[in-house]
C-alpha positions, 0 to 999 in steps of 0.5 A, spaced: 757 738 495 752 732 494 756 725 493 753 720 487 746 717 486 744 712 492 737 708 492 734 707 498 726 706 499 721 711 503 721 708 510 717 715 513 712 721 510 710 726 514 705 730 509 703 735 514 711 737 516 712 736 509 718 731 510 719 724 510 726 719 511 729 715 506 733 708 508 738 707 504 742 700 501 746 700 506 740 701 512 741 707 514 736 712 515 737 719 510 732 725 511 729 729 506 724 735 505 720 738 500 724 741 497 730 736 496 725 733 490 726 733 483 720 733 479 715 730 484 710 732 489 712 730 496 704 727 495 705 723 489 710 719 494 708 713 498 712 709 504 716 703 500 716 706 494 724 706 491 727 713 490 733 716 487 737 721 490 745 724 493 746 726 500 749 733 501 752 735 508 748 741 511 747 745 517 744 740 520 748 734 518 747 729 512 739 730 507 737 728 501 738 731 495 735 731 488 730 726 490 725 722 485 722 715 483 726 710 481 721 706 475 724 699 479 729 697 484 736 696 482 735 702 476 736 709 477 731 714 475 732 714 468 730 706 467 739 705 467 741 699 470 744 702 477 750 698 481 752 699 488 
């Protein structure tokens, strides 16, 4: 089960492995693949771009989930203020 929406910035991109990491508010590092972004490309992605996403627990422990640009720091992916 996912928890709530988090922001975090793009601290790695790997294209070729078709992964990368999120380093959340909090400075802890999130993974992410392919397949855990939401209505974007993983290459229209860019290191220190502002996300969106959840964390779900898995097989292999936390990753992001739902993951998608944010228009800004401190809104969500829908322009709606965002408060920690």
């Amino acid at each position: 089960m996912a928890n709530g929406w988090q922001q975090g910035v793009i601290s790695e991109l790997n294209l070729v492995r078709q992964r990368g990491l999120i380093r959340t508010r909090a400075g802890k590092e999130v993974p992410f693949t392919k397949a855990s972004l939401d209505g974007v490309e993983l290459k229209q992605l860019r290191r220190g771009q502002w996300v969106s996403f959840q964390v779900q627990l898995g097989f292999d422990g936390a990753q992001a989930v739902g993951v998608r640009p944010c228009p800004s720091p401190g809104l969500n992916s829908a322009g709606e203020d965002w408060h920690p």
